[in-house]
N, C-alpha and C positions, 0 to 999 in steps of 0.2 A: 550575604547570600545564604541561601539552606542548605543545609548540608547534604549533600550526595551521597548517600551511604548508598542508592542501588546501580552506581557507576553509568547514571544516564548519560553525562555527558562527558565528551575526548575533551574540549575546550572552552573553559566558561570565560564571559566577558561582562567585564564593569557597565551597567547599563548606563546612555546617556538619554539626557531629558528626551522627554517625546515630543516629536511634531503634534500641532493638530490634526486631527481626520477623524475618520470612522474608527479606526482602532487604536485610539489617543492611549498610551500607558497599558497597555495593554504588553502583559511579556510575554516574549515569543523565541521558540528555541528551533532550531534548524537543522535538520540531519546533515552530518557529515559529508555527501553527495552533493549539497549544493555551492559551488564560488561564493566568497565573502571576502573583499577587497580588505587585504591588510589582518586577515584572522586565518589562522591556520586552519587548512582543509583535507584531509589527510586522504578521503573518500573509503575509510574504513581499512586502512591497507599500509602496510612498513614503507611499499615503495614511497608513498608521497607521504612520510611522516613530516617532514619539516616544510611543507608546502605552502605559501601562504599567497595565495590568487592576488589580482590586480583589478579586478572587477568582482562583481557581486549578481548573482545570477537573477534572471529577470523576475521571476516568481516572489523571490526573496525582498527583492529590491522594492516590489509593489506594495509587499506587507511594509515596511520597515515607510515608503514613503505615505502610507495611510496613519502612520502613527505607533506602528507596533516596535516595539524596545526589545532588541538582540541580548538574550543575556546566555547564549552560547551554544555550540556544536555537539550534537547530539551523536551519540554511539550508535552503530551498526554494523550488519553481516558486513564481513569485507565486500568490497564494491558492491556492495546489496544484494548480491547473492545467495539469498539461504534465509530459512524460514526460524529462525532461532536464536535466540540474544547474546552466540557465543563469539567473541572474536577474539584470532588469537593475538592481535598488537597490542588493543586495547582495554582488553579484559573482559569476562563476563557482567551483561548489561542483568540486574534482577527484577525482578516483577515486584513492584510495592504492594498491590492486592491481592495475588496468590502468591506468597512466599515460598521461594523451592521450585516455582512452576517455572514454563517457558516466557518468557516477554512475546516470543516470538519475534519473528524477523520481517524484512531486513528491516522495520521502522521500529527497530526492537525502543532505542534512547528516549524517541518524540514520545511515546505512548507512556515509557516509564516518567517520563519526568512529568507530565499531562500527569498520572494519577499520583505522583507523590505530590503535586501541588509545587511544583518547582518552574513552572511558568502557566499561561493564560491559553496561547495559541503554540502550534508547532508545526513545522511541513514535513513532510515524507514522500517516500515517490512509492509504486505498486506496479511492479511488473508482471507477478505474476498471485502476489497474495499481501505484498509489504509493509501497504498503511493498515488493510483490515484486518490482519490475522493479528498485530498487536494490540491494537484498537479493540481486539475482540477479547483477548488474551488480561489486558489491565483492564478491562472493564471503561474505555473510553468512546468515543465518537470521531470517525473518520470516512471520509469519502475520496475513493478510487476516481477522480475523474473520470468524464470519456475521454477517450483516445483524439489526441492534439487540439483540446480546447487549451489548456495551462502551457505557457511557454516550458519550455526544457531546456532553453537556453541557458545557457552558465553548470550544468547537472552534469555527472560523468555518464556518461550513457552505460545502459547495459543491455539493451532489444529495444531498440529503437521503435520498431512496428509494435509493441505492446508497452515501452515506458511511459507513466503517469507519472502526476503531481498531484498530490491531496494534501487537503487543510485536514486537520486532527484538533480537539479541544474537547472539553467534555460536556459539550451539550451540544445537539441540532443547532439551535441558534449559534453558535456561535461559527460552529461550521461554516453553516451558511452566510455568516459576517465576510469572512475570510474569504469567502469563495467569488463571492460577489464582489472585493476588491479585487482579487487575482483574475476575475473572467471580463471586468466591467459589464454585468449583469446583474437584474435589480436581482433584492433577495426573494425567491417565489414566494407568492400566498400559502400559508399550509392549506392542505387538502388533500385527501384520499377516496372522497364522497363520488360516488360513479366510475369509480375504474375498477378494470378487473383482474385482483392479483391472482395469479398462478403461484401455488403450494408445489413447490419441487423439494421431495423426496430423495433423490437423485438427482447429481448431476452429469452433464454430458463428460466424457472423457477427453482425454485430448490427440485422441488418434492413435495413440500406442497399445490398444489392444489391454493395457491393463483394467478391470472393471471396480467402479468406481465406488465410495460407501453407500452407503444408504442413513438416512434419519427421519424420524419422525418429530425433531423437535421444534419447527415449524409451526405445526399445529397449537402450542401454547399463548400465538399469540393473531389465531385466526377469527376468534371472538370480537377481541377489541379492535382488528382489522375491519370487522363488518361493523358494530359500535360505529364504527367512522363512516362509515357508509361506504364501504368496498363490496363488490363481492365477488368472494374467495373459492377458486376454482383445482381443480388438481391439474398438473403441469409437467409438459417433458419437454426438452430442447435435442434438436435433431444432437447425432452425431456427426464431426468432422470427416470426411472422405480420406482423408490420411493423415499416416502421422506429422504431429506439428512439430514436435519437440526440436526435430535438424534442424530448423527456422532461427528458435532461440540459441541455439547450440553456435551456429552459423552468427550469426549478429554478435553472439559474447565472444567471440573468437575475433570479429574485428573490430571490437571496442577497443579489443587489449592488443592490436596488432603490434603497438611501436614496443611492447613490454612482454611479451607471450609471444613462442614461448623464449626468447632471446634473455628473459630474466626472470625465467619460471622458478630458480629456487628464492628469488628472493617474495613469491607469494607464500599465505597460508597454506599449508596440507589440504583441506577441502575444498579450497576455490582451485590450488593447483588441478588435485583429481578433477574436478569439473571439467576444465580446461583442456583438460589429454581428452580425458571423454570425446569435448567436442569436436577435436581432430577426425575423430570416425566418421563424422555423419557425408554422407558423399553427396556430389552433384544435384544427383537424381532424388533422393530423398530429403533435399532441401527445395526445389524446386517441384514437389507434390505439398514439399508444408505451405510452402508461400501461396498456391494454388488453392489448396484447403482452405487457409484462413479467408483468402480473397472471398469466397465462397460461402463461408461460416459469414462474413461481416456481411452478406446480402441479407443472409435472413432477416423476412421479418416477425416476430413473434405474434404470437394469436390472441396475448392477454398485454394490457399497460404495463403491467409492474412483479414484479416475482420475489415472494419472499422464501429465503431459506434461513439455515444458521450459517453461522463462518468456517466454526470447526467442528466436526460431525462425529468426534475421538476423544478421548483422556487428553488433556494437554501433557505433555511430555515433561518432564523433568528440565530445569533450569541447564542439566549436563549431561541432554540426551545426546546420541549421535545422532545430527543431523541428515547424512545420507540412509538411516534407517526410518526416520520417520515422516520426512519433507514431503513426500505422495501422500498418505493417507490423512495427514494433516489438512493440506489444502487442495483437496476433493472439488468443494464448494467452492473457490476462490477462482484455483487458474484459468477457470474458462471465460471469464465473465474479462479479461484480456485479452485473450483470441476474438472475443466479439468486437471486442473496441467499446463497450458500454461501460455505462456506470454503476457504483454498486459502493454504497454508504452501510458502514458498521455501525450499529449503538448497539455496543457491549455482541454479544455474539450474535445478533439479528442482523441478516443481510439483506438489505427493500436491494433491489437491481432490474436496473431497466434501460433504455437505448441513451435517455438523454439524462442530464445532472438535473435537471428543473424537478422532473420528476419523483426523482428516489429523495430532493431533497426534500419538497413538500412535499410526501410521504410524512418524512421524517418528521419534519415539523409539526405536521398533525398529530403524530404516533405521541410526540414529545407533551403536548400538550393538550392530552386527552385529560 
């Protein structure tokens, strides 16, 4: 096997022969968050270092009976919390294409091991920036499912009302290989020809009052958008009626209820902080989030498709402090959660739109123009 020098993966495995299918021999690496019967699953965290499941989560399971070859468990944010390839169990994940940079988080392993060429296909999950900000970060291809198309069964939860499962690999195609075994949906025709993307500048906030970046880099690939036969319109998405943040605050607080905080020192320092954090959020300002989002997921938007970038900042240093730069970072990313849509990374362009057919043939076309 290849050598790992940028610590993608917690646990690698002897591949065995492949089935036939769609993705015959095809190797595929799996973030730590998913069950894998008989292979240690740690879900990025001391507590369950020595863990090793008795089932193999559904997502997983799909890929592997299409044909794709397990050659090991990919690194990430403890319980995928956190936008940066730092963890403190199992060491800092690096970036093979920007050396020194962030991998970004939590899909920090899949994305690194995807662009050092240490497997084919890779899963990740995106709650609030996961698959795409890595994916955008290594210069790969990934998409943020919508909201409860991909099983989560077998996955450690961490916000339920916004956890995803996204295929990663470095091309559109092959995405869309992957996705179409995981949704049993054909792979869409590429096309972009007659829709109308919306150019956001800005994106919505998430009800906390803090105001959000701005970018123009977008615009770089508004030519060969229309090239394709789109046309490319300027774009704003309402703001949420209140703050959401309680919501996730509230759901990671009982993800972790049988272990939080009854075995809070045995977590990282940054998920611990998290964790107190989310102790504060009260009643009543969980119950305006839940309300909001219900709210936000009615919208319907005025254009098919929206393109922005992923990350709209410097990427951060491989050993930045994570609670200092996690906000400004993924601007562009967290809301496209709170909607419940989809939204596919190739390299730092983000197509996002209500449904996966869409942003993927988008992609496709984009891919092979």
């Amino acid at each position: 096997m290849n050598d790992d020098r940028w610590n993608a993966f917690i646990t690698r495995v002897d591949p065995e022969e492949p089935k036939p299918g769609p993705l015959s021999g095809r190797t595929l690496a799996v973030k730590d968050l998913f069950d894998t019967a008989g292979v240690r699953t740690t879900y990025g965290s001391g507590l369950y270092a020595d863990h090793v499941p008795t089932r193999t989560a559904v997502a997983a399971q799909r890929l592997l009976d299409a044909g794709a070859v397990l050659v090991g468990k990919t690194n990430l944010t403890e319980f995928a919390w956190g936008v940066l390839g730092d963890n403190q169990w199992h060491g800092l994940c690096r970036n093979p294409t920007r050396p020194g940079l962030t991998t970004g988080g939590s899909s920090s392993g899949s994305a690194a091991a995807l662009a050092a060429g240490l497997c084919d296909l890779a899963l990740g999950t995106d709650t609030g920036c996961s698959v795409r900000l890595p994916s955008a970060a290594c210069e790969v291809v990934g998409l943020k499912s919508q909201w409860g198309l991909i099983s989560l069964k077998g996955v450690f939860p961490l916000c339920p009302t916004l956890d995803t499962v996204g295929p990663m690999a470095r091309s559109v195609a092959e995405v869309a290989l992957a996705w179409s075994v995981l949704t049993e949906r054909p792979v869409p025709e590429p096309g972009v020809a007659g829709l109308t993307v919306g150019l956001l500048r800005q994106p919505p906030g998430i009800g906390d009052g803090r105001v959000t970046e701005t970018s123009d880099a977008a615009e770089e690939w508004v030519s060969d958008l229309e090239q394709l036969g789109a046309r490319v319109v300027e774009a704003r998405i309402p703001e949420p009626d209140a703050n959401t943040w309680p919501q996730f605050q509230h759901e990671a607080l009982q993800s972790h209820a049988t272990t939080f905080p009854s075995r809070a020192d045995e977590y990282g320092v940054v998920m611990r902080k998290k964790l107190e954090a989310a102790q504060r959020a009260t009643a009543d300002e969980i119950a305006a989030a839940y309300r909001a989002i219900e709210t936000w997921r009615s919208y319907e938007p005025e254009v098919d498709l929206f393109v922005t970038p992923c990350y709209a900042v410097e990427l951060p240093p491989e050993d930045a402090d994570e609670l200092e730069v996690r906000l400004p970072l993924t601007s562009f990313l967290r809301w496209v959660n709170l909607t419940g849509w989809a939204g596919l990374a190739i390299g730092n362009m983000q197509l996002i739109a209500p449904r996966d057919e869409v942003v993927l043939a988008a992609g496709l076309a984009w891919e092979s123009r």
